[in-house]
C-alpha positions as CSV (number, residue, x, y, z in Angstrom):
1,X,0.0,0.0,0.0
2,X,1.5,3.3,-0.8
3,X,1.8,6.2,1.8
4,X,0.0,8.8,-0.6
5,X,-2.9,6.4,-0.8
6,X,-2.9,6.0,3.3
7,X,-2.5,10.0,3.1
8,X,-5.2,10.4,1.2
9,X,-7.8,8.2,3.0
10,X,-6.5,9.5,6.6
11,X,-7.4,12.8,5.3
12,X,-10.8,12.0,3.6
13,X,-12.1,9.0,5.9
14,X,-13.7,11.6,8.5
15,X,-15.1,14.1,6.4
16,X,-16.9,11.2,4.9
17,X,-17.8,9.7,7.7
18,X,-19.2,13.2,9.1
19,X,-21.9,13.2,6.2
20,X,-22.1,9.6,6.5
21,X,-24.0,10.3,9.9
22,X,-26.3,12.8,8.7
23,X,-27.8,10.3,5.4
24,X,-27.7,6.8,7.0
25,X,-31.0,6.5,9.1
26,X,-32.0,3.8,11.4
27,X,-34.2,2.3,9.0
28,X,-30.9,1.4,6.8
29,X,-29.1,-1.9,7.0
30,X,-27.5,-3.0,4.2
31,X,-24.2,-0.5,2.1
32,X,-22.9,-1.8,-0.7
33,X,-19.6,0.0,-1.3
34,X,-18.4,0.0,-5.1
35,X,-14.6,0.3,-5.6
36,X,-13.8,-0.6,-2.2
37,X,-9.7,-0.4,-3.3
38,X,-8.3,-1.7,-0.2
39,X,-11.1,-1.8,2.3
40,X,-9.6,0.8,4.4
41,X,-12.8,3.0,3.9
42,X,-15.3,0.0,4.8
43,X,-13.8,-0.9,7.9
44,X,-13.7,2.6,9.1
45,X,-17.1,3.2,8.5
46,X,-18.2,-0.6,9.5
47,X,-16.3,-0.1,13.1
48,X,-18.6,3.5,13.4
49,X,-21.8,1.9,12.3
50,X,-22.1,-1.4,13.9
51,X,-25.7,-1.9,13.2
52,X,-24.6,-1.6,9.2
53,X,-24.3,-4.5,7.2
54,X,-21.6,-3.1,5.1
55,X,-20.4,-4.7,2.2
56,X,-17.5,-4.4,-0.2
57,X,-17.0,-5.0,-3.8
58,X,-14.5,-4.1,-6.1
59,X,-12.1,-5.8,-9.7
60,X,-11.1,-9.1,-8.6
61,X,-7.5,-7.8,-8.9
62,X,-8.1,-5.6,-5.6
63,X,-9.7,-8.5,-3.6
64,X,-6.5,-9.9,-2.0
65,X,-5.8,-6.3,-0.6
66,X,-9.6,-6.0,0.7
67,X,-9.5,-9.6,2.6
68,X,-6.1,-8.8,3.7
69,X,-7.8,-5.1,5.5
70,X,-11.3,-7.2,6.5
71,X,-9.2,-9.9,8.5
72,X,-7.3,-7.4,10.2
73,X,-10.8,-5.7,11.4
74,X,-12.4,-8.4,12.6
75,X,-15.7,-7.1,12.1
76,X,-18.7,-8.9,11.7
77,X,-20.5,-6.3,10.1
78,X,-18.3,-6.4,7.2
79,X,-18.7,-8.4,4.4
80,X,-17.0,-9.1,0.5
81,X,-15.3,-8.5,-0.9
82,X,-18.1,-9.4,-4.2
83,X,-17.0,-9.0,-7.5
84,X,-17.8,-6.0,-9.6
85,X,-16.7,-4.5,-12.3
86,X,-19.3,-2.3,-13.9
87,X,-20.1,-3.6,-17.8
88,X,-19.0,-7.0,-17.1
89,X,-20.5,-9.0,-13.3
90,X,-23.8,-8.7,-12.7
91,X,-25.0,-6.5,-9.4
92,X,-24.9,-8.9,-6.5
93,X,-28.4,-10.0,-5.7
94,X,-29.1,-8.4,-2.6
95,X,-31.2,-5.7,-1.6
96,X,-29.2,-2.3,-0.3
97,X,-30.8,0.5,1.7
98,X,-27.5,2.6,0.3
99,X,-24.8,2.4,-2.3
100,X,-21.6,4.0,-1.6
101,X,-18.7,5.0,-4.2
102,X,-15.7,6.8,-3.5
103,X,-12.9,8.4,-6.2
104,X,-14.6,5.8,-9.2
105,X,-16.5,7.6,-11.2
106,X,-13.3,9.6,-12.9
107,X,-11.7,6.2,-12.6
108,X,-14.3,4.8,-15.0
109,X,-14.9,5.9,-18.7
110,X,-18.7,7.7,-19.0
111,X,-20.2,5.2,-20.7
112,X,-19.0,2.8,-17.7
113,X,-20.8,5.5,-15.6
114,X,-23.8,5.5,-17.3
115,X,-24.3,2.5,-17.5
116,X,-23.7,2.4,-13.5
117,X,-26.2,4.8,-12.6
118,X,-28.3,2.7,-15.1
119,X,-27.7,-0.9,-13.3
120,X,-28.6,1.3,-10.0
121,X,-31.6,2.9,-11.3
122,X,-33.2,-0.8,-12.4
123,X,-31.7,-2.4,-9.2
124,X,-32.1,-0.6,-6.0
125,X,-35.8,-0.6,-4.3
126,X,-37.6,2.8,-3.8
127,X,-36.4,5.4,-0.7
128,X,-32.9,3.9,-1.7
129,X,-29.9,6.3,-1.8
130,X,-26.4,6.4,-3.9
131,X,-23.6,8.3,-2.5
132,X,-20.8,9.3,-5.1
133,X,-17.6,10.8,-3.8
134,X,-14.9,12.8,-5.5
135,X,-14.1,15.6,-7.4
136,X,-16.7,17.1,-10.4
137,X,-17.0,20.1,-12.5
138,X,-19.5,22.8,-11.9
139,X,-21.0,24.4,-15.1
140,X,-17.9,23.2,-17.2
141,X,-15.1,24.4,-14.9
142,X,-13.0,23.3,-12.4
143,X,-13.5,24.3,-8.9
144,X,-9.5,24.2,-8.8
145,X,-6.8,24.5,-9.9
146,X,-5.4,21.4,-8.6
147,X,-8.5,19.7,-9.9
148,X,-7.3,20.3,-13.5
149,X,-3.6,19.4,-13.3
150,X,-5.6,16.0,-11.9
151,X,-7.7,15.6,-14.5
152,X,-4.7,16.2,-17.2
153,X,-3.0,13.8,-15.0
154,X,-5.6,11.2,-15.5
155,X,-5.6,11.7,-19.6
156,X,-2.6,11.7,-19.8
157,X,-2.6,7.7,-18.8
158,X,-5.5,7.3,-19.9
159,X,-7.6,9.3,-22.6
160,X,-11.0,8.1,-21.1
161,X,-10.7,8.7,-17.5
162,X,-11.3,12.2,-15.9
163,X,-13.2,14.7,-13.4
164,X,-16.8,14.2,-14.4
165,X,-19.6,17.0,-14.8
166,X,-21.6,17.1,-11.6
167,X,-25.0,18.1,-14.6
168,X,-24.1,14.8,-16.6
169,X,-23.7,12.8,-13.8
170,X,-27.3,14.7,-12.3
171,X,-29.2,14.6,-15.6
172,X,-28.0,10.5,-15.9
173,X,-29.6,10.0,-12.2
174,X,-32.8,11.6,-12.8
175,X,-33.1,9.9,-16.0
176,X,-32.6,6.6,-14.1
177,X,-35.3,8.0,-11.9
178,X,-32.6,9.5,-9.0
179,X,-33.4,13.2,-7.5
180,X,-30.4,14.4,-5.9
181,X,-30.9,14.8,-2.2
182,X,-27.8,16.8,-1.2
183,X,-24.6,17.9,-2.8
184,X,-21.8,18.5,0.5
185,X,-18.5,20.4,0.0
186,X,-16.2,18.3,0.9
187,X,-12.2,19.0,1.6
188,X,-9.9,18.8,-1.0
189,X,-11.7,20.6,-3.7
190,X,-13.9,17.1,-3.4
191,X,-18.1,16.5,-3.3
192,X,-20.3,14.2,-2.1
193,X,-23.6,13.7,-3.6
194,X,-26.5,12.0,-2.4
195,X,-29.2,10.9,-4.4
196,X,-32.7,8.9,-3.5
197,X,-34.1,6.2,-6.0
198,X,-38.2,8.0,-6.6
199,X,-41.3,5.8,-7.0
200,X,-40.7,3.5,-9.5
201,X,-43.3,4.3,-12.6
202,X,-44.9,1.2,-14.0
């Protein structure tokens, strides 16, 4: 594990957490974390909600890191890691009060995204919420400067990765029948947006 990925979730894992405790209600049970990298994020959260199933999925290449961080926690709230990589496994067949996704979404091309918040749309049960966190663009700019030298960063290894528009990503959601519940400022020129899965229309 590198020390600027342990930097980086050190620095992120109690912002998150903060917002985490105003959107997870005691009527929710079951998270299913997308991307879960190398479970540090699932067992942090897992150890602070103890009455939250919480369950990690991510590439099969990234399992062996995740089992490695869930035997070290010991927690029997914490499940996975599943298998999922979005366009190619199916969405595990379990029903999730809330989806969680950290640093993915300019990780993954857009059509990868879309079809995402597509499998999530179809999938997850009405009063269901998705929580996407990273960085996004606002009305086609960056909110920083440090935001665009990341992006070029990410083209320059790879041509479709990249800070996503927080209006695509918003117009996909509702489309998928998504309204967004919250958008938080986060640290680090980062977001984290909440959306709830509407009445499903028949």
């Amino acid at each position: 594990m590198s020390k600027e990925f342990i930097t980086a979730f050190d620095r992120n894992k109690d912002p998150i957490l903060e917002v985490l405790k105003e959107v997870i209600t005691v009527d929710n049970n079951r998270v299913l974390e997308i991307g879960s990298g190398g479970g540090e994020h699932a067992a942090y959260f897992a150890k602070n909600f103890p009455n939250i199933v919480w369950t990690t999925s991510d590439v099969l290449s990234n399992h062996a890191r995740i089992k490695m961080t869930l035997e070290k926690a010991k927690l029997a709230n914490l499940r996975g890691p599943l298998a999922f990589e979005v366009g190619r496994d199916d969405f595990p067949k379990y029903n999730y009060d809330i989806v969680f996704t950290a640093n993915t979404f300019h990780m993954m091309n857009w059509k990868q995204c879309k079809n995402l918040i597509k499998t999530l749309g179809n999938r997850l049960k009405e009063g269901s919420q998705v929580i996407i966190y990273g960085p996004f663009n606002y009305d086609g700019q960056f909110t920083s400067e440090s935001n665009a030298f990341f992006d070029q960063s990410l083209k320059e290894k790879n041509a479709t990765q990249g800070i996503r528009s927080f209006e695509d990503i918003n117009n996909s959601m509702i489309k998928n029948g998504f309204v967004l519940f919250r958008d938080f400022e986060m640290p680090a020129n980062n977001r984290m947006l909440v959306f709830t899965r509407l009445v499903f229309i028949k």
